[in-house]
C-alpha positions in Angstrom: -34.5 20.4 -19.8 -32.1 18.5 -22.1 -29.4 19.8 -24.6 -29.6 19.3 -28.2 -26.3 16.4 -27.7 -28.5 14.7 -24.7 -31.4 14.3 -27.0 -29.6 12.7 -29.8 -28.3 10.5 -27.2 -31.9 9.5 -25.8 -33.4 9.6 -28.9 -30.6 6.8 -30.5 -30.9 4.6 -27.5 -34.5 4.4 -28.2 -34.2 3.3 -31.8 -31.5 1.0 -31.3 -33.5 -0.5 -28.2 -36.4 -0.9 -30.9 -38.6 -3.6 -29.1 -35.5 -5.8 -27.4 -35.7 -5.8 -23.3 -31.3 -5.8 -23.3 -29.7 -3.0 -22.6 -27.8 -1.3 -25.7 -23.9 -1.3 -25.2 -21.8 1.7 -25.2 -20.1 1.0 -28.2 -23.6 0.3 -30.3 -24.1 3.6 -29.0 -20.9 5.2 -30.6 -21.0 3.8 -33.6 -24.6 4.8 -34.2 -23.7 8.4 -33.7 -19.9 8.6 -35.1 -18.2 9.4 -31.4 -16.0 7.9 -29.1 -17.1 5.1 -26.5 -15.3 7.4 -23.7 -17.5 10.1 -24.7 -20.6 8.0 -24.7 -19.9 7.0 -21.4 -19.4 10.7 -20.0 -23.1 11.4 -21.4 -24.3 8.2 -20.0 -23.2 9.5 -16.6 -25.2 13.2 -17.4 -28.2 10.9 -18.4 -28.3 8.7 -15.7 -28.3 11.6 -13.0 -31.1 13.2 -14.8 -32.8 9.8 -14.6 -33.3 9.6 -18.2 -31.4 6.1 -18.8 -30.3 3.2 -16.7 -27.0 1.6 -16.9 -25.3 -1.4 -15.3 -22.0 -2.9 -16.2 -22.3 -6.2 -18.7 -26.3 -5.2 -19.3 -25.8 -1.9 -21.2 -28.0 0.7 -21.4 -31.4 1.2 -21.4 -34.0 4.5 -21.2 -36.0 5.2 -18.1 -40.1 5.7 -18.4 -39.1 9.0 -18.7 -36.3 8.7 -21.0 -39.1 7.1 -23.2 -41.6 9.7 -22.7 -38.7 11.8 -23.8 -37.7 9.9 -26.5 -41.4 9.1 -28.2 -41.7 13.4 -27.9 -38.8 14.2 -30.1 -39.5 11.6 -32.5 -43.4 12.7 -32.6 -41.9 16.3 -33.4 -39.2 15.2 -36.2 -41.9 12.9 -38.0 -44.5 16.1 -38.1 -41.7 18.4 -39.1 -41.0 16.0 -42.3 -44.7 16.2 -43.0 -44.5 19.8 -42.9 -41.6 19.9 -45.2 -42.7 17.9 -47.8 -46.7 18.8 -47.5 -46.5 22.8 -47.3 -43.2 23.5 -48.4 -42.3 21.3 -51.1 -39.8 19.8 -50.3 -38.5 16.3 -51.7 -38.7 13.4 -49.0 -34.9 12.5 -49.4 -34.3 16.6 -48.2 -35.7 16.2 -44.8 -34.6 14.4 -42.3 -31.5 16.4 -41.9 -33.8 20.0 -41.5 -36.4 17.9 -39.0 -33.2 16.7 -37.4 -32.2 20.4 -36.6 -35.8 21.2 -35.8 -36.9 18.3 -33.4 -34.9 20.3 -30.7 -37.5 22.8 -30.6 -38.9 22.8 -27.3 -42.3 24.4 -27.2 -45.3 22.1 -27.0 -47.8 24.8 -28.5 -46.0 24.8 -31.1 -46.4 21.3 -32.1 -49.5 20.4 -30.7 -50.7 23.5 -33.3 -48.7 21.7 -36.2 -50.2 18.6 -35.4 -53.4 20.1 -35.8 -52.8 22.3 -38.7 -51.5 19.1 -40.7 -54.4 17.7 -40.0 -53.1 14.7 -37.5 -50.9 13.0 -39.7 -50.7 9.2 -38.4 -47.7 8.5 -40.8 -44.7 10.7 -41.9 -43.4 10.9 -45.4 -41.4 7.5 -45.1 -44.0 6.1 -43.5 -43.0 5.7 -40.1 -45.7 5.9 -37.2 -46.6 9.3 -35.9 -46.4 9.6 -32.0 -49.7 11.3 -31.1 -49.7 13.9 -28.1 -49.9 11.2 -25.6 -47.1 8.9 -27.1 -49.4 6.8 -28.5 -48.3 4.6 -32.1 -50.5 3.8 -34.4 -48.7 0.3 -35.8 -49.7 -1.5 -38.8 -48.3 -5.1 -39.4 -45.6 -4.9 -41.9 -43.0 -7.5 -43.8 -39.5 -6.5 -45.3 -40.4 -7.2 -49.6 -37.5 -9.7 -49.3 -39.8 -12.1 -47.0 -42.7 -12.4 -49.4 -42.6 -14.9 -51.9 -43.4 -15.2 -55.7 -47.1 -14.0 -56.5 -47.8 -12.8 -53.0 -48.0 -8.9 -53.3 -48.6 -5.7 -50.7 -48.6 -2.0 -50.6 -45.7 -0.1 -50.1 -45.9 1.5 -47.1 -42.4 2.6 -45.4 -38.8 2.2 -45.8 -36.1 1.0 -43.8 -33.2 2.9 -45.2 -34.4 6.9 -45.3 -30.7 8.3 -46.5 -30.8 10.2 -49.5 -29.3 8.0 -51.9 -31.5 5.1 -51.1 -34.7 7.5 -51.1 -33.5 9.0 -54.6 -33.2 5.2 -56.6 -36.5 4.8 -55.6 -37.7 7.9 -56.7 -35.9 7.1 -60.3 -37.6 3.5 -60.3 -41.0 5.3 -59.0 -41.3 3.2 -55.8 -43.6 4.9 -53.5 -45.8 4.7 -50.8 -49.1 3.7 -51.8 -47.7 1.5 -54.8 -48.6 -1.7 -55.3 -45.8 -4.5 -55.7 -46.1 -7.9 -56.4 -43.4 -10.5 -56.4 -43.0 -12.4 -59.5 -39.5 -14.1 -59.8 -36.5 -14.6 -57.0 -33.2 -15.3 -58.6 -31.5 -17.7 -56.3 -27.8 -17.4 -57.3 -27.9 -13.4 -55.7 -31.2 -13.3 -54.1 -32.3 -10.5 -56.6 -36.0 -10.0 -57.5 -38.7 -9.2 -60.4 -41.5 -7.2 -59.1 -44.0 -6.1 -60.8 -45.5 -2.4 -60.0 -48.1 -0.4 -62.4 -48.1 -3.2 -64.6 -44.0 -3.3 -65.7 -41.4 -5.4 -64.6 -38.8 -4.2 -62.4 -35.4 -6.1 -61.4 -34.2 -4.9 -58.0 -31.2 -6.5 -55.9 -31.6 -8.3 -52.1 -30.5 -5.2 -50.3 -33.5 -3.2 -52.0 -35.9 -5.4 -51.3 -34.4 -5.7 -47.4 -34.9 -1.9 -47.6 -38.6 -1.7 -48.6 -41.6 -2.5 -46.1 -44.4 -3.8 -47.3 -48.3 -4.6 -45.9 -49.5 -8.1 -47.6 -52.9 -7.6 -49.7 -53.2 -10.8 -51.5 -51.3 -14.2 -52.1 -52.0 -16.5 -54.9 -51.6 -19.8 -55.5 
């Protein structure tokens, strides 16, 4: 129904809509996917006439109910193919998301609705981003950036906001993962660096780590 170009389309407009009711402007839109704001608006054009997004001058862009139903569907099928790749086949989770990108486009609901099942139902994928079930349904859990808590509150680690390689390989060095336990124990005020403390060590990490890690609060101390 949709090319592998008019899915990366729907599917950015849906992340960069997040949970705001504006419409997302062209130009977020080309800078999100490394193109030309003429080009953007030639596929905005194909979109709209397949009733997939809405656009209106000075509002931006925004996805139909069925640009959402499309949108949720390819995301559903990425996040499994990630928790195929690093569950059955080994892989590392910093190797993924470029295979799942290539895969996502697969169109063939047996097939995932059978992935789904032989993974067991996954709710989360390897980053731990919410899995879309066959419905579209989310399963959200309340979560706070590791920069927002403050000294002696602590959480679990349980997603990331930056999933690029790099980013996914210094935490993997620093063995930060999901499931870990971090507690907050000193903010430097001059850079906004922190101290954490995870499997009983100190750690040092800078502000833009901490804006990086997501984190679900289990305790905070007085």
């Amino acid at each position: 129904m949709f090319s592998q170009s008019e899915e990366n389309y729907i599917k950015t407009i849906f992340h960069l809509g997040g949970i705001s009711t504006k419409g997302i402007s062209t130009n977020a839109i080309a800078k999100k996917l490394n193109t030309k704001a003429s080009s953007v608006t030639d596929m905005i054009k194909k979109l709209s006439e397949k009733e997939v997004v809405l656009y209106k001058k000075y509002q931006g862009v925004s996805l139909t109910k069925l640009g959402k139903k499309t949108a949720v569907n390819i995301i559903r099928k990425h996040r499994l193919w990630e928790v195929f790749l690093v569950k059955k086949l080994n892989f590392s989770w910093d190797e993924v998301h470029e295979v799942a990108e290539q895969l996502e486009h697969i169109n063939s609901p047996k097939l995932i609705n059978e992935l789904d099942a032989f993974l067991d139902y996954p709710k989360r994928d390897p980053h731990g981003d919410p899995i879309p079930d066959k419905n579209g349904n989310l399963h959200v859990v309340e979560k706070s950036l590791l920069a927002t808590l403050n000294i002696n509150e602590k959480g679990i680690c349980i997603g990331v906001e930056d999933s690029s390689s790099e980013f996914l390989q210094f935490l993997d060095k620093h063995e930060i993962a999901l499931g870990k336990s971090i507690e907050i124990t000193e903010k430097e005020p001059f850079d906004g660096s922190f101290t954490i403390k995870m499997d009983n060590k100190l750690l040092s990490i800078s502000n833009k780590i901490a804006n990086n890690l997501y984190i679900q609060k289990t305790q905070k101390q007085d």
